[in-house]
MIRO-456292 format. One record per residue: residue in three letters; x negated, y negated, z of N, C-alpha, C in turn. Coordinates in Angstrom, 2 decimals. Example, Ala and Ser with C-alpha at 12.3 -4.5 7.8 and 13.67 -1.06 7.14 Angstrom:
REM residues 2
REC   torba       n.x       n.y       n.z      ca.x      ca.y      ca.z       c.x       c.y       c.z
REC     ala    -13.19      5.69      7.80    -12.30      4.50      7.80    -13.20      3.30      7.80
REC     ser    -12.85      2.25      7.08    -13.67      1.06      7.14    -12.90     -0.03      7.87
//
This chain:
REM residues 114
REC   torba       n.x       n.y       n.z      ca.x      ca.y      ca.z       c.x       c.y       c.z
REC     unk   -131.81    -62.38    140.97   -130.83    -62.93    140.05   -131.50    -63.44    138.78
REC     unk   -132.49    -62.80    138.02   -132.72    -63.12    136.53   -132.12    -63.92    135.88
REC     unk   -130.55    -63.39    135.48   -129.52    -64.04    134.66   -129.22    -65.33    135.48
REC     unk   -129.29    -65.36    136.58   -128.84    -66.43    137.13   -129.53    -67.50    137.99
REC     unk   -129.21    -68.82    137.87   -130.26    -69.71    138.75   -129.86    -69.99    140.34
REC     unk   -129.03    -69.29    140.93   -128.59    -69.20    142.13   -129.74    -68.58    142.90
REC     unk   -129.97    -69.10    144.18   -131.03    -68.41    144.70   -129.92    -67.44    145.31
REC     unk   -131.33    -66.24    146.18   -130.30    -64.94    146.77   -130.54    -65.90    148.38
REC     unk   -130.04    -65.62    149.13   -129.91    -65.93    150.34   -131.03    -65.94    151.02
REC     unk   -131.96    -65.15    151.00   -133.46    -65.35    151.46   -134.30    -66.13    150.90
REC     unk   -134.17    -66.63    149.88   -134.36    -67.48    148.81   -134.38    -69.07    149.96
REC     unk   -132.94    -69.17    149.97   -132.25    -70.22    150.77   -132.91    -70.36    151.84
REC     unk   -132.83    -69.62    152.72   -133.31    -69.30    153.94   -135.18    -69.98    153.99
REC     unk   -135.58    -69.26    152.88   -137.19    -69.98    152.82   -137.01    -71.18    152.78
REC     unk   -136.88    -71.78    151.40   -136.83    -73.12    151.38   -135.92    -73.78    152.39
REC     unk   -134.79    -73.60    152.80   -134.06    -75.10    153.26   -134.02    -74.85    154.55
REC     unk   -134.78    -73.45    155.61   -134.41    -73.28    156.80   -135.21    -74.19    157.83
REC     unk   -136.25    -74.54    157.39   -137.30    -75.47    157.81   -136.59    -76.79    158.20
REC     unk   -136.13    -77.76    157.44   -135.07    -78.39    157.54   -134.23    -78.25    158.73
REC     unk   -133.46    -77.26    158.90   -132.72    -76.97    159.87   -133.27    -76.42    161.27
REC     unk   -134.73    -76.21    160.97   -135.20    -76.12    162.58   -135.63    -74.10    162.58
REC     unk   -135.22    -73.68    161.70   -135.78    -72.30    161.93   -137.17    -71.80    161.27
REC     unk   -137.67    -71.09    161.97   -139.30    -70.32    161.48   -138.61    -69.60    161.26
REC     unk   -139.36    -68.91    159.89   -139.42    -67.69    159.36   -140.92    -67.17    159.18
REC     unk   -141.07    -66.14    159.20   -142.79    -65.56    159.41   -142.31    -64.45    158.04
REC     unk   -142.81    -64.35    157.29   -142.78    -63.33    156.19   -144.20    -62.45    156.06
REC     unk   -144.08    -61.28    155.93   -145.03    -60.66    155.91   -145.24    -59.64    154.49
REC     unk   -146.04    -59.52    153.69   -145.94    -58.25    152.74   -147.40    -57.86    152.27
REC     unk   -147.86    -56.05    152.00   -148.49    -55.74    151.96   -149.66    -56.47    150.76
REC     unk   -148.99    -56.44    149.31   -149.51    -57.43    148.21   -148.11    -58.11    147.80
REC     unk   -148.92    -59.24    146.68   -148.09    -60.26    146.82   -146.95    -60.14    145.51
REC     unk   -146.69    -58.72    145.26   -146.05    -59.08    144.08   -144.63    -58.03    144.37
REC     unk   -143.68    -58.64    143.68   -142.13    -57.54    143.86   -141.82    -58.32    144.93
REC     unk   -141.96    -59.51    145.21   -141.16    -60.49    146.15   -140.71    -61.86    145.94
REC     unk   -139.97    -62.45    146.96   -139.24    -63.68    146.06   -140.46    -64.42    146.24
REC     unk   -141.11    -65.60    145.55   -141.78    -66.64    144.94   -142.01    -67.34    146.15
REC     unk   -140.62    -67.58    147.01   -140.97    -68.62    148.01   -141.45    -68.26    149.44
REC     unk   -141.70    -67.08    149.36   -142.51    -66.19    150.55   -143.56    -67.14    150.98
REC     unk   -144.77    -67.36    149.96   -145.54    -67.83    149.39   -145.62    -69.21    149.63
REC     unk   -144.97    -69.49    148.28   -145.09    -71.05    147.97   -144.23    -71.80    148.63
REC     unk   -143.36    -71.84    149.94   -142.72    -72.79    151.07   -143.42    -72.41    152.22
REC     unk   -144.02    -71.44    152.38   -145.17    -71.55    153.48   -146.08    -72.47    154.03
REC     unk   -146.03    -72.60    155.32   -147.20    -73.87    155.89   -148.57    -72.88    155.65
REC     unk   -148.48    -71.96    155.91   -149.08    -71.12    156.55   -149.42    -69.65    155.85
REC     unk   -150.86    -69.36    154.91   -150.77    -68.25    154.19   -152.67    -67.73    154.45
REC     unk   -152.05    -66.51    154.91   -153.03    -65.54    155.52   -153.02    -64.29    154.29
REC     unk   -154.78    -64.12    154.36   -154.93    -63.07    153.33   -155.97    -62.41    153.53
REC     unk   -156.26    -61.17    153.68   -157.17    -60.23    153.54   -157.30    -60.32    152.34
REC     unk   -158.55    -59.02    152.34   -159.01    -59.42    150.57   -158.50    -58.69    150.08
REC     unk   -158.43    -59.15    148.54   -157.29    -58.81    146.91   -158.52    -59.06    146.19
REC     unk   -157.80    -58.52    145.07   -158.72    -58.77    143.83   -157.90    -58.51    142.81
REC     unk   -158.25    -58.81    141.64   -157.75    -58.72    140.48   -156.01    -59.77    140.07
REC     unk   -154.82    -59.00    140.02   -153.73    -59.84    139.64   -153.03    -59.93    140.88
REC     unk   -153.67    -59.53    141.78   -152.84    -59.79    143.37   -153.80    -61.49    144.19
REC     unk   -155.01    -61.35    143.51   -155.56    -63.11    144.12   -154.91    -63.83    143.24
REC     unk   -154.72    -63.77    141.99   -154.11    -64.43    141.04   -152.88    -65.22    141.44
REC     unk   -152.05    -64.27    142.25   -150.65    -64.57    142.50   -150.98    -65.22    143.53
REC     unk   -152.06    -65.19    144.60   -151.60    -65.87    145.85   -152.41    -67.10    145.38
REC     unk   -153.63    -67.60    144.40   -154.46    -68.84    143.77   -152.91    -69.07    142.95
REC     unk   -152.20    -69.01    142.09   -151.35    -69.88    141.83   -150.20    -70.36    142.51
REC     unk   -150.23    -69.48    143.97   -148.97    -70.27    144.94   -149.49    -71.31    145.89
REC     unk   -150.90    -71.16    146.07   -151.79    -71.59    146.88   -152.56    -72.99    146.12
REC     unk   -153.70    -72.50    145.90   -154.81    -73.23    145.45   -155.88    -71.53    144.56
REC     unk   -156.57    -72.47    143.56   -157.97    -71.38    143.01   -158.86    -71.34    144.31
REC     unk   -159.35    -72.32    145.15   -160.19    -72.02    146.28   -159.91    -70.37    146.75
REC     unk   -157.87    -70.54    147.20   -157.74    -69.73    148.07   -158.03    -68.50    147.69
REC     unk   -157.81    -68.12    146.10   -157.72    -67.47    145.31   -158.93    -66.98    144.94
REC     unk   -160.01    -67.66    145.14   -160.97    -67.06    144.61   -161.82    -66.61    146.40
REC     unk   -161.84    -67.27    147.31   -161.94    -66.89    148.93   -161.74    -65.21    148.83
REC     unk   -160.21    -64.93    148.77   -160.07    -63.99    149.15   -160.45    -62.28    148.04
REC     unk   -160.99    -62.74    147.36   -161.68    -62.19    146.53   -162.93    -61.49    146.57
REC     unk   -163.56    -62.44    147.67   -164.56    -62.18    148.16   -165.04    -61.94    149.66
REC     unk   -164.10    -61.77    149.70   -163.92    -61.34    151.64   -164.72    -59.96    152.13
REC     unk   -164.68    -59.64    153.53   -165.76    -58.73    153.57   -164.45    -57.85    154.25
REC     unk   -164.76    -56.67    155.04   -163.56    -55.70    155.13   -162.54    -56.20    156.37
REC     unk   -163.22    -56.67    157.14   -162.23    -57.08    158.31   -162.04    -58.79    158.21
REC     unk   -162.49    -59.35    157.24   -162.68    -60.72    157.07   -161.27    -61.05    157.04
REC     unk   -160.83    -62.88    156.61   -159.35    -63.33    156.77   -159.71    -64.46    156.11
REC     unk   -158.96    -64.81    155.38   -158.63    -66.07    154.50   -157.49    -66.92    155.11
REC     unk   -157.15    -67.81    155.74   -155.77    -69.04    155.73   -155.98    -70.11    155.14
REC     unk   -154.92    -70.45    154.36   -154.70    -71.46    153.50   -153.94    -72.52    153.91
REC     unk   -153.95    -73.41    154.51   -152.92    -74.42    155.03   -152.39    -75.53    154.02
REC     unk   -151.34    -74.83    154.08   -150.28    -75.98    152.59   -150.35    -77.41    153.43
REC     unk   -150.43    -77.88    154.25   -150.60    -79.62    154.90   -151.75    -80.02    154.21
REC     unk   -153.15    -79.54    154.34   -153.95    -80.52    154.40   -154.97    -79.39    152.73
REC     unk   -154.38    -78.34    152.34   -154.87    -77.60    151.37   -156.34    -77.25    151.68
REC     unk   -156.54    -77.18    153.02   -157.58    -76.22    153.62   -157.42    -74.81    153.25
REC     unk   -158.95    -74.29    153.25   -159.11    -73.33    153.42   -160.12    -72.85    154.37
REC     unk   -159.64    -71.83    155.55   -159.99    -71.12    156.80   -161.00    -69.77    156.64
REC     unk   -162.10    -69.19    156.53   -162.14    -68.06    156.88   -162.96    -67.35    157.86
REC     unk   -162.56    -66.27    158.33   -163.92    -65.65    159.34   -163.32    -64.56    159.91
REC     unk   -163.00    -63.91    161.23   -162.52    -62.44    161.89   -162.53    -62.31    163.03
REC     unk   -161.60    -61.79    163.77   -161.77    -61.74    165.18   -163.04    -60.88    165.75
REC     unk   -163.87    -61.48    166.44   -164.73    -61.10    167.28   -163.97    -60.01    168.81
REC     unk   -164.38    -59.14    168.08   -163.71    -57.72    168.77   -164.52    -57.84    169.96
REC     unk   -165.71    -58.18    170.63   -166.36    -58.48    171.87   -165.94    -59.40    172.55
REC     unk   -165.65    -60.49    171.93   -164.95    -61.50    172.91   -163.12    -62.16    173.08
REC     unk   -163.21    -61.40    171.38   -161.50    -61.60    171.39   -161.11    -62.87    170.82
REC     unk   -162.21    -63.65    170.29   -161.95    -65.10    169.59   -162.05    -65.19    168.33
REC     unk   -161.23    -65.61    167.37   -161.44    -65.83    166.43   -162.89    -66.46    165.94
REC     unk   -163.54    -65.78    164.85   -164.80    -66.93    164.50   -164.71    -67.28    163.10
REC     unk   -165.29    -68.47    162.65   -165.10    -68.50    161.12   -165.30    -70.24    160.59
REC     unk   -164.61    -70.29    159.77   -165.17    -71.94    159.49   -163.78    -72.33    157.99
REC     unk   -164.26    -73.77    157.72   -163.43    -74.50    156.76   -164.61    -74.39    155.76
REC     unk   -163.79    -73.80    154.69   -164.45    -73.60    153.28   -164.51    -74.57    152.39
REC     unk   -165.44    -75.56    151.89   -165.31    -76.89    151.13   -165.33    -76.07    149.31
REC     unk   -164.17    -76.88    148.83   -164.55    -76.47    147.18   -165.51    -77.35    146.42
REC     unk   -166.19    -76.47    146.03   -167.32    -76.75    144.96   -166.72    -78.27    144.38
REC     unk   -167.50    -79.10    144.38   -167.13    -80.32    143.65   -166.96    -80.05    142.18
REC     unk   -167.57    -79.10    141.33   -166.98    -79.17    140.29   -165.12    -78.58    139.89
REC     unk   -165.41    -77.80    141.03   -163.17    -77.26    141.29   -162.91    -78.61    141.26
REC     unk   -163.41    -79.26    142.24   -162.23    -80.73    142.61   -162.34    -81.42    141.36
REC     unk   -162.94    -81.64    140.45   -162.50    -82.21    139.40   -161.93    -81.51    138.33
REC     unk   -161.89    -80.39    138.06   -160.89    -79.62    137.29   -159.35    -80.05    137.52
//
């Protein structure tokens, strides 16, 4: 809806369903040609690696950490971003044992003062 400030119903559904007690899990290949709040009402944002104007989009729904993380990821690697505490997660399932491995990514103290 361009012309208009009405959200479309999935719109709705992102933001105010939380509220009412429903998960929604959204999934899309890159992050662009979708509604805004895919993204940015998420607890919860998982990313393989991007580069160029596709980290862009998920560092301005996110954080630059997340944004610049997944940028640099290796091929089977994983980025999560947790909108609660503005962590950032990364590492890959260990195909031998079946466990996730990986760690909490600290930002450069000069990010945190930007």
């Amino acid at each position: 809806h361009p012309a208009s400030n009405k959200k479309s119903l999935i719109d709705e559904l992102l933001t105010d369903g939380r509220s009412k007690g429903i998960t929604v899990v959204t999934a899309q290949q890159l992050p662009v040609d979708t509604t805004k709040y895919a993204i940015a009402e998420s607890y919860l944002t998982l990313s393989f690696m991007l580069n160029g104007k596709y980290a862009k989009v998920v560092a301005e729904k996110t954080n630059a950490l997340m944004g610049e993380i997944i940028t640099q990821l290796g091929h089977h690697d994983l980025a999560i971003f947790d909108r609660r505490t503005h962590q950032v997660w990364t590492g890959r399932l260990n195909l031998g044992t079946d466990e996730f491995e990986g760690e909490y990514v600290e930002a450069p103290r000069a990010a945190l003062r930007a």
